[in-house]
C-alpha positions as semicolon CSV with decimal commas, in nm:
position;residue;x (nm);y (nm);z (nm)
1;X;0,000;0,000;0,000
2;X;0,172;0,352;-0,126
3;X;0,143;0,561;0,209
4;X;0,246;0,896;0,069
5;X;0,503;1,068;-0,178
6;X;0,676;1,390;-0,172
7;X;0,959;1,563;-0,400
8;X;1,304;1,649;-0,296
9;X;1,629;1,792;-0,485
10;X;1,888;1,543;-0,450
11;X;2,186;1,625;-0,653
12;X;2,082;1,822;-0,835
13;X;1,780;1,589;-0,956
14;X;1,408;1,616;-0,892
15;X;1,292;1,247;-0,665
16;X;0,976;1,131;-0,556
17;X;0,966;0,947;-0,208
18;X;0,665;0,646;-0,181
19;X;0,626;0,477;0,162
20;X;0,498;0,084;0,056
21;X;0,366;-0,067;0,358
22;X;0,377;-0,488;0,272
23;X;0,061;-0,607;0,435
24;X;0,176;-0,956;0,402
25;X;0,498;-1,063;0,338
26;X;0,715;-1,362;0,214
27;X;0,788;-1,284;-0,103
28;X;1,104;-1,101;-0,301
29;X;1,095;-0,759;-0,239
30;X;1,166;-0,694;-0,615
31;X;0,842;-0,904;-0,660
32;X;0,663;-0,740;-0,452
33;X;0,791;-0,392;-0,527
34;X;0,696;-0,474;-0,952
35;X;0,346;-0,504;-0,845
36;X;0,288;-0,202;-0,658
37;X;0,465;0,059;-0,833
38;X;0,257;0,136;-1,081
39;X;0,439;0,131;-1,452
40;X;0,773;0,044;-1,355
41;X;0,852;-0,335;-1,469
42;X;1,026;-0,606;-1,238
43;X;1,364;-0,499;-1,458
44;X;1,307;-0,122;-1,352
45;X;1,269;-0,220;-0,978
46;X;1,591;-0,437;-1,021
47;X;1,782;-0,079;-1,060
48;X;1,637;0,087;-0,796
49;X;1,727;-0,178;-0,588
50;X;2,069;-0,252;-0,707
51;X;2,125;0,190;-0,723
52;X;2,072;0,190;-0,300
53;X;1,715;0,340;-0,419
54;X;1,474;0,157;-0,113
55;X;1,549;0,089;0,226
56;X;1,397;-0,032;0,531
57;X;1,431;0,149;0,831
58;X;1,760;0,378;0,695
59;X;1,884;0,085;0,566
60;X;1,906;-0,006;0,210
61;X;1,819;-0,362;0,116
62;X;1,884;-0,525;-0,207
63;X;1,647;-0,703;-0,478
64;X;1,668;-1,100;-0,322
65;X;1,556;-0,958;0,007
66;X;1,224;-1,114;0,155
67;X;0,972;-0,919;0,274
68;X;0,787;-0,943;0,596
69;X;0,441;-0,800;0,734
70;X;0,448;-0,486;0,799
71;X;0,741;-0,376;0,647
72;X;0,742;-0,032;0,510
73;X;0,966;0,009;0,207
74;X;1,099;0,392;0,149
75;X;1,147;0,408;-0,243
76;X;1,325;0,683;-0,387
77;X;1,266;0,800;-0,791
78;X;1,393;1,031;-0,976
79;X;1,086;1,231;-1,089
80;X;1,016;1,200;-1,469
81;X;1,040;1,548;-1,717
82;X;0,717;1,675;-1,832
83;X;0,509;1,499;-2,069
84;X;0,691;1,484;-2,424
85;X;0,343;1,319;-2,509
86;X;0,149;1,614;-2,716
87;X;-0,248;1,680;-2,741
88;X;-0,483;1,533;-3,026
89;X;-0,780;1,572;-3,075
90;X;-0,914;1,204;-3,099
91;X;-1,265;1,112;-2,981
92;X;-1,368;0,989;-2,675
93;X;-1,614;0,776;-2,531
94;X;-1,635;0,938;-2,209
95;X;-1,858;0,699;-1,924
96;X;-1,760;0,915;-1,640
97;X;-1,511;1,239;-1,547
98;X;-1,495;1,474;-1,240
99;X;-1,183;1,657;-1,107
100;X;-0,994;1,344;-0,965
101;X;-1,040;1,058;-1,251
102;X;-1,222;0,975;-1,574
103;X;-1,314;0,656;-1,749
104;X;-1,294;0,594;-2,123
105;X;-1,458;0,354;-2,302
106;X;-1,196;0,273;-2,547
107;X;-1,231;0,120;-2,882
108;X;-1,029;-0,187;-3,025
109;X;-0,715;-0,027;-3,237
110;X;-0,634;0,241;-2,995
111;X;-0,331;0,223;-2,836
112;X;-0,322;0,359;-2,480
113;X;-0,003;0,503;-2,466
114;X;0,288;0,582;-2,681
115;X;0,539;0,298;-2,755
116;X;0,783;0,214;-3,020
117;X;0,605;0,196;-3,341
118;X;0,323;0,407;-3,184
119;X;0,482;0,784;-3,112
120;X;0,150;0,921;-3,107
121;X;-0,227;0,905;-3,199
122;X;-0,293;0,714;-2,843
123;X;-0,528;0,745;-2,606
124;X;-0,287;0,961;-2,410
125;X;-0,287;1,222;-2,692
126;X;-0,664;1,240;-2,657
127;X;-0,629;1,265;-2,284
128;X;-0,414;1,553;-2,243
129;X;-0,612;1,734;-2,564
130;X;-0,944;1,622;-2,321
131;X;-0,799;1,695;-2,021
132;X;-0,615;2,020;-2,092
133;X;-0,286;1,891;-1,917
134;X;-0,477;1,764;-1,597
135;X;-0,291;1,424;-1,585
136;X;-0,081;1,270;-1,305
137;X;0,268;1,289;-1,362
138;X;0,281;0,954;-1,156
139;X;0,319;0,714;-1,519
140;X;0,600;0,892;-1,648
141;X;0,669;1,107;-1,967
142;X;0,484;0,873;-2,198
143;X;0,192;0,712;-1,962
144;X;0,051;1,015;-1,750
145;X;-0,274;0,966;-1,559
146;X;-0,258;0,612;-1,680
147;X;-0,324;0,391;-1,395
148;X;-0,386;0,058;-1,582
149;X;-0,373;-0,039;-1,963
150;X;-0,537;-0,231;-2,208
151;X;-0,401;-0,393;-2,504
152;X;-0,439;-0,221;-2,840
153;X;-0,700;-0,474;-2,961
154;X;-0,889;-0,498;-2,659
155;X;-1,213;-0,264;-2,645
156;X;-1,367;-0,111;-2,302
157;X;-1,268;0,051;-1,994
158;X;-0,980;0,221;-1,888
159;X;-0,954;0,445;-1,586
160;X;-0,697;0,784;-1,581
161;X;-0,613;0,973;-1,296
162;X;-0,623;1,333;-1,304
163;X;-0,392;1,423;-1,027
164;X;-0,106;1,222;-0,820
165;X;-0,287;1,189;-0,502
166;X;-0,574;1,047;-0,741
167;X;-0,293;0,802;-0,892
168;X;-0,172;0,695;-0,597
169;X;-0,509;0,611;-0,421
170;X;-0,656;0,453;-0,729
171;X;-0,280;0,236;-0,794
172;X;-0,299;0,131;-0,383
173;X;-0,638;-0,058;-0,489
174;X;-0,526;-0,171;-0,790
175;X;-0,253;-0,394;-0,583
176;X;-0,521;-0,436;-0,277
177;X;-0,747;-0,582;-0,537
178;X;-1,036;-0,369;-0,440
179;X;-1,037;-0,169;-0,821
180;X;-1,196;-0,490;-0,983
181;X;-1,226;-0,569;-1,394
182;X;-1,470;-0,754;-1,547
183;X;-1,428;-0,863;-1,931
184;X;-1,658;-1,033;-2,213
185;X;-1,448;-1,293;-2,383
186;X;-1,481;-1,521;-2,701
187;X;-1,320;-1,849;-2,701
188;X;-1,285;-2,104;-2,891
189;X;-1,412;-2,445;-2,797
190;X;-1,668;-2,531;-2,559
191;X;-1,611;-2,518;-2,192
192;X;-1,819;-2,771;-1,985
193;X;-1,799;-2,635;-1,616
194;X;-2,019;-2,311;-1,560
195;X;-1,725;-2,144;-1,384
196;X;-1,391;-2,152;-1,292
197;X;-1,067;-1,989;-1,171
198;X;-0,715;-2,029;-1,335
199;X;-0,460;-2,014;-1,076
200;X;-0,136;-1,973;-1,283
201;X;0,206;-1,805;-1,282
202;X;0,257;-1,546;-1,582
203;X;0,616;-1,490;-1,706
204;X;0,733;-1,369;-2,002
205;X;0,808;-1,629;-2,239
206;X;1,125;-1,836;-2,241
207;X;1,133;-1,935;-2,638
208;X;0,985;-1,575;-2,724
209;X;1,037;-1,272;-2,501
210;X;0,753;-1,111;-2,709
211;X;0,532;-1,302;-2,544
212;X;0,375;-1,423;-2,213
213;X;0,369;-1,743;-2,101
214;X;0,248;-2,004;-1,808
215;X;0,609;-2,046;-1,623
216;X;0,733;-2,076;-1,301
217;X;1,034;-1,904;-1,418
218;X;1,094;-1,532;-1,319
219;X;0,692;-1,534;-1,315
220;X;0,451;-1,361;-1,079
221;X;0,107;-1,527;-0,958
222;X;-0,151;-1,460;-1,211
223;X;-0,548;-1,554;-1,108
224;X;-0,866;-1,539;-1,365
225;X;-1,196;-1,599;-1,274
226;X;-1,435;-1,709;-1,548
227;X;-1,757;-1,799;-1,586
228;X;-1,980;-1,922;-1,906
229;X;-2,241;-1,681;-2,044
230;X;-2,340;-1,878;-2,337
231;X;-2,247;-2,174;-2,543
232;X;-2,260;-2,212;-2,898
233;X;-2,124;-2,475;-3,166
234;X;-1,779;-2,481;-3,124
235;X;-1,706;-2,111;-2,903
236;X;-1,774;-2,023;-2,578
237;X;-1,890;-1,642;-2,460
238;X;-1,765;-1,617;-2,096
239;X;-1,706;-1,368;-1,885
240;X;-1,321;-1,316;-1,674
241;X;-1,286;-1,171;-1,338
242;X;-0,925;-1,066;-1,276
243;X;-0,795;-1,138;-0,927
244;X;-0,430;-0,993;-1,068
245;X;-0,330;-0,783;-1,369
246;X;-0,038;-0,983;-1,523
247;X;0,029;-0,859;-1,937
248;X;-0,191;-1,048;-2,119
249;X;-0,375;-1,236;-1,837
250;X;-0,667;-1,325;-1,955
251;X;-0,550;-1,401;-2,336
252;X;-0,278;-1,654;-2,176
253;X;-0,468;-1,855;-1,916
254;X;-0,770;-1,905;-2,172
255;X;-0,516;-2,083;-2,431
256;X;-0,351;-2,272;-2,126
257;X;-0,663;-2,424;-2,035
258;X;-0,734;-2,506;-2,406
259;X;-0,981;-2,237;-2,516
260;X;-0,784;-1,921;-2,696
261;X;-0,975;-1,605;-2,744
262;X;-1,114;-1,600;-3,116
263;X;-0,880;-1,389;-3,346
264;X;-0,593;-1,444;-3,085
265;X;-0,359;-1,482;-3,336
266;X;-0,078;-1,471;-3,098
267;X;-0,185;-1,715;-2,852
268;X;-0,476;-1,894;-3,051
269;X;-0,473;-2,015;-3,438
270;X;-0,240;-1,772;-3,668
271;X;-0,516;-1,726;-3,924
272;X;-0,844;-1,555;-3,869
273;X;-1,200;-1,684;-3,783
274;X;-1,500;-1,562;-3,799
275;X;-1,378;-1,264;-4,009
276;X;-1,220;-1,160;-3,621
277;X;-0,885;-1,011;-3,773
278;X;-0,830;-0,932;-3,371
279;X;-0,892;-1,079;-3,028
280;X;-1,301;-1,064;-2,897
281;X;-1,238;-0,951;-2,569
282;X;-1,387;-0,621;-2,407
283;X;-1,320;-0,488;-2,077
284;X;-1,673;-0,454;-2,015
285;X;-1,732;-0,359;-1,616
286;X;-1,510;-0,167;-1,317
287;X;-1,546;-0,118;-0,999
288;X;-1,352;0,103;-0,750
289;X;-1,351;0,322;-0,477
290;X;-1,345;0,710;-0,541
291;X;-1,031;0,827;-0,428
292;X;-1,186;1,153;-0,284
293;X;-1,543;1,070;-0,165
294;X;-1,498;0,725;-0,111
295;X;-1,828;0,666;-0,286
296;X;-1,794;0,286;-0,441
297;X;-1,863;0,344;-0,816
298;X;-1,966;0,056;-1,071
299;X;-1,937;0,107;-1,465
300;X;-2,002;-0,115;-1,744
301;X;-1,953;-0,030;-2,127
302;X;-2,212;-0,229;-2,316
303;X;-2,067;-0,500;-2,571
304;X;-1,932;-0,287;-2,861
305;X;-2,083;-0,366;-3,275
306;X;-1,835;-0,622;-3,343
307;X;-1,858;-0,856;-3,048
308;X;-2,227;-0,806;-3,104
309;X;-2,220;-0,914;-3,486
310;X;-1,978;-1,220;-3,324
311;X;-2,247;-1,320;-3,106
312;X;-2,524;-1,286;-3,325
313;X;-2,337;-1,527;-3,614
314;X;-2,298;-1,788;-3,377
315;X;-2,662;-1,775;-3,255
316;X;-2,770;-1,844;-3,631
317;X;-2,518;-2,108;-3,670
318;X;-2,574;-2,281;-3,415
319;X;-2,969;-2,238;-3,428
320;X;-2,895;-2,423;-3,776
């Protein structure tokens, strides 16, 4: 849980200072650190570590130190430049905005922030054209006010913050698991039990580091929940609760258990179906606590045109 943060000059450089309290312990603290700083990857927390940037009680500790309950971690950052990220105007599908956060509905083909191959024309650009440079600073130069992503080809709901204390509140749930996700999936085959839950470690992939991958090597625990909204001849419409937010959870413990998302072409068949030329998955509901009023707020964005069209094929097919 991030405590607090405040900025300091230290040579010269502006830092941040977060306070992670570990509520349970018995892990590696490079593990543990990976999940709850928001945007920085296990690799990223590695520096820190290895630079004398987190301690524990004045004293620094290094990355195959185990944690313990109650611990509280002192991480220091060096504070990123302003945004190099510029405004577009892009639409947006805006489901709900006040002065602290606003959720997007986004549609599949955006990219959420900018990345190699994708310098701009991301949801970011929309946000700070939106926004009017309201954004945390919290995701760095080229993810601000992100708190959580989606992949490009995944449609629905993403949530921004619009200030740090915002971005830390909303992160702190994030890794508490009390911000919860809900998504519509397509998969192929049919999956006999009503429900389920995949309990499997996510790692990035040992014969291709563009990909994720069910490993117990240099993985983190990765949980879906799943349960079956319809059956038709030959897919299966069900509907993923995420317990954790691993890279392409949901999309690699449906083709573990046998059952790829239709027009996975990554981690499902190489060639299209359907006519899908990308994955049917939608992040369709979110739930979270307001990180001002405390209010507990539930969204859902409604199954977008082309999951609908999806659906209604295999109706008549299967009808048939």
């Amino acid at each position: 849980m991030a405590l607090k943060m405040k900025s300091y000059n230290r040579e010269q450089k502006e830092q941040s200072e977060t306070k992670l309290l570990c509520p349970v312990g018995d892990e590696r603290l490079d593990v543990f650190l990976a999940a709850n700083l928001e945007g920085l990857t296990r690799s990223a927390v590695q520096k820190l570590l290895d630079g004398g940037r987190v301690s524990l009680g004045g004293v620094l500790v290094r990355k195959n130190h185990r944690t313990k309950p109650g611990d509280l971690y002192t991480v220091i950052q060096d504070i990123p430049e302003p945004s190099n990220a510029q405004p577009q105007e892009i639409p947006l599908e805006v489901l709900y905005e006040d002065s602290d956060v606003i959720v997007i509905n986004k549609p599949r083909g955006l990219v959420v922030h900018p990345a190699p191959g994708h310098p701009d024309g991301t949801l970011v650009n929309a946000l700070l054209a939106h926004c009017g440079g309201s954004l945390s600073g919290i995701g760095g130069v080229k993810r601000p006010g992100i708190v959580h992503r989606i992949d490009k080809d995944t449609s629905g709901l993403v949530i921004a913050a619009k200030n740090d204390n915002a971005h830390l509140v909303l992160a702190s749930q994030l890794s508490s698991r009390t911000l919860t996700r809900e998504y519509d999936a397509i998969v192929r085959g049919i999956i006999k039990s009503d429900c389920g839950t995949i309990d499997a470690p996510i790692g990035r992939s040992q014969t291709d580091r563009k990909r994720q991958a069910v490993t117990d090597k240099n993985s983190r625990p990765a949980i879906t929940h799943f349960e079956v909204v319809a059956r038709f001849i030959g897919y299966t419409h069900v509907r993923c609760r995420l317990e954790t937010g691993r890279t392409h959870q949901i999309r690699v413990h449906m083709a573990h258990i046998g059952h790829p998302i239709l027009g996975d072409t990554v981690y499902g068949r190489k060639k299209p179906e359907l006519g899908m030329q990308t994955q049917c998955l939608h992040a369709s509901k979110l739930r979270f606590v307001h990180p001002t009023s405390g209010e507990h707020l539930e969204l859902t964005a409604q199954l977008p045109i082309y999951f609908r069209k999806v659906l209604c094929d295999l109706a008549t097919f299967s009808a048939n």
